[in-house]
C-alpha positions in Angstrom: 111.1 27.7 124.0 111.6 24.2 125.4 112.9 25.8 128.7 109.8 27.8 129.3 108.0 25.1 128.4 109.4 23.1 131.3 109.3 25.6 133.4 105.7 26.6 132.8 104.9 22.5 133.4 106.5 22.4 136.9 104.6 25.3 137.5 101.5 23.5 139.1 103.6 21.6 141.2 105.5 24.0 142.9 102.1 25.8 143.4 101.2 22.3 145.1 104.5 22.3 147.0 103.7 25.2 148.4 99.8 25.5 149.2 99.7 21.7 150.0 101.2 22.8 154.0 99.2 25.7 154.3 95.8 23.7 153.2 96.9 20.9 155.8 97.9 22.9 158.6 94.4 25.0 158.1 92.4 22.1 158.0 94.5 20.9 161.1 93.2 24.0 163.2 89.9 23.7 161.9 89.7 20.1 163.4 91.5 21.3 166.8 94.8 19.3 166.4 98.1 21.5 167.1 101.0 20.9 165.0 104.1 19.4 166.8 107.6 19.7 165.9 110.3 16.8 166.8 112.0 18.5 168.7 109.0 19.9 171.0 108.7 15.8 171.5 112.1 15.3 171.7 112.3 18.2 174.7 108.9 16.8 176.1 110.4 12.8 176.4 113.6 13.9 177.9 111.8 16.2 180.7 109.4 13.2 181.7 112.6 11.0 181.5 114.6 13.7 183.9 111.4 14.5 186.3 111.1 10.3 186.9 115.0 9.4 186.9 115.5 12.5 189.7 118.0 11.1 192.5 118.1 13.2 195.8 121.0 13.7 197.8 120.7 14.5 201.6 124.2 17.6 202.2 124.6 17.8 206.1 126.0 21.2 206.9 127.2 21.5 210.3 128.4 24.8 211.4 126.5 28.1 210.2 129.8 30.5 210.5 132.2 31.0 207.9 133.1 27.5 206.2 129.8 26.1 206.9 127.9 29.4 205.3 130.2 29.4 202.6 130.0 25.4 201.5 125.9 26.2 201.8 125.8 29.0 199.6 128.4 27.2 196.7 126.1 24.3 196.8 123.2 26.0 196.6 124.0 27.9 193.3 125.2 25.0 192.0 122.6 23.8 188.9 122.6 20.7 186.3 124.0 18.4 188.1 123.7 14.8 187.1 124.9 11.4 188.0 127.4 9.1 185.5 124.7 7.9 184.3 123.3 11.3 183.6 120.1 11.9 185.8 119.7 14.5 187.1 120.6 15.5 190.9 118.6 17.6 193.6 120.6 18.6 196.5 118.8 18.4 199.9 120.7 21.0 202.1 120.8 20.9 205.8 122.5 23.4 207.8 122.5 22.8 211.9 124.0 25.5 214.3 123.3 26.3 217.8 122.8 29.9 216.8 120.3 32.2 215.4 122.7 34.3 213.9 125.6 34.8 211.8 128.4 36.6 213.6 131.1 38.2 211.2 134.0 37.7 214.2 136.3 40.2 212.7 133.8 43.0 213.8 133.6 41.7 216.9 136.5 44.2 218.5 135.1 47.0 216.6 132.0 46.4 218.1 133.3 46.2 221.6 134.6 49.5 220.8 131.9 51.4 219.0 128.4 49.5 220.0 126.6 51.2 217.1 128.6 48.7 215.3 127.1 45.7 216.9 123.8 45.2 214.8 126.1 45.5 211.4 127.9 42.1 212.4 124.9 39.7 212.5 122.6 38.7 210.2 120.1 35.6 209.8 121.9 32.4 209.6 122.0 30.0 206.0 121.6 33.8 204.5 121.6 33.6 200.5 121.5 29.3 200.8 118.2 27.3 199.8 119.7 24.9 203.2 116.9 24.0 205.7 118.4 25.4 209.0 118.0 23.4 211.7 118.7 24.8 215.4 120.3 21.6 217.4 123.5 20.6 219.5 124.7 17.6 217.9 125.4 14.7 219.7 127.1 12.3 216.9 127.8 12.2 214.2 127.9 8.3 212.3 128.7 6.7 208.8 125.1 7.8 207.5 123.2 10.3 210.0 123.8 13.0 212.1 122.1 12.5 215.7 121.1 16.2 216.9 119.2 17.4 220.0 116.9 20.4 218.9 117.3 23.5 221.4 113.3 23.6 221.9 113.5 20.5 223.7 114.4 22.4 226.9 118.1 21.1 228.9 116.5 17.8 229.7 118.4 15.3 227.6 115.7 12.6 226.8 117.2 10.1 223.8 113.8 10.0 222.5 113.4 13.0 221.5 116.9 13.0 219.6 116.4 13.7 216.2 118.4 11.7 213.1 119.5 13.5 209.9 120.5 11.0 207.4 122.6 12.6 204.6 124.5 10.9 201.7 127.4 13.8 202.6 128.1 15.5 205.6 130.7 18.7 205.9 131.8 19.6 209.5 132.3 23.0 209.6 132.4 23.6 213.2 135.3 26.7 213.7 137.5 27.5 216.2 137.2 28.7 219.5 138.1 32.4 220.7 138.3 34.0 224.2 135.3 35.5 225.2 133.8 38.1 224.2 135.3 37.6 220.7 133.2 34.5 220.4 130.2 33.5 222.2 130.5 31.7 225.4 127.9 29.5 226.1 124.3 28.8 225.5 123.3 32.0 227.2 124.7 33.7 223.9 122.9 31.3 221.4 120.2 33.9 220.1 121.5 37.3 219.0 118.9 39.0 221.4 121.5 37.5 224.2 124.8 38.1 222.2 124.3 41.7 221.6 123.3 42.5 224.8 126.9 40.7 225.8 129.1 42.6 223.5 127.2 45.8 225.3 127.7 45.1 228.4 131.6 44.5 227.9 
């Protein structure tokens, strides 16, 4: 008897417990305000916090070929990356090449050989990268920019119009050189309109 006694006096506040959230949260509603959890705060502080404290960092790519390509495309899947102090990083990707094109050089003699097989070895340059690609001869290259001479400006070589491309880190990715035709010659080959119609010819 004594323990249903107690248990039939907690009764009423376990009913209490239980309706006393419900109630609030209704009335809540009724009055338009939307509950909030600490942890929706928590998530909603620490994205203000990362959208302010955002440090941008300038990546000079130069070269569009193999290494150049390949050091664009890593960096550009690369996510959450953050400082010591842990902000948050946003990498500002600049690939420069003379080209239009990306030339896979080991086709190049098949090609030559079979010229149905020439369209197969180009594709657009910075493919698959978020870089900004930049079509330039650059003319140096110093401690915190790269100075580059954009092909639109025609062969006159006026140092006004040279462009600067700061950058926090610069990769030089510039490749080899190969006899011709097995790599492009000059700037007559610098679209891949031109270079195909090289690799025909031969």
């Amino acid at each position: 008897r004594g323990q249903t006694r107690r248990v039939a006096e907690m009764l009423p506040l376990l009913l209490i417990a239980c309706v006393a959230p419900l109630y609030c949260q209704e009335v809540g509603r009724a009055k338009g305000f939307q509950q909030r959890s600490p942890r929706a705060s928590i998530l909603r502080r620490f994205r203000a916090r990362s959208e302010a404290d955002v440090v941008n960092k300038n990546v000079v790519v130069i070269g569009g070929s193999f290494g150049g390509w390949t050091v664009a495309r890593k960096l550009s899947k690369m996510r959450d990356l953050r400082t010591k102090e842990g902000d948050p990083v946003k990498l500002n990707l600049t690939l420069v090449d003379r080209m239009d094109y990306f030339e896979f050089t080991p086709g190049v003699l098949r090609a030559l050989v079979e010229p149905s097989n020439i369209p197969k070895i180009h594709g657009r340059i910075g493919l698959g990268t978020s870089a900004n690609v930049r079509r330039g001869v650059v003319v140096d290259v110093g401690d915190e920019e790269v100075k580059m001479r954009p092909l639109d400006m025609g062969p006159e070589k006026d140092e006004d119009k040279i462009q600067s491309l700061p950058f926090d880190y610069c990769v030089l990715a510039t490749g080899a050189k190969y006899a011709t035709p097995i790599r492009a010659a000059g700037p007559e080959e610098w679209t891949c309109e031109d270079r195909e119609k090289v690799l025909r010819r031969n």
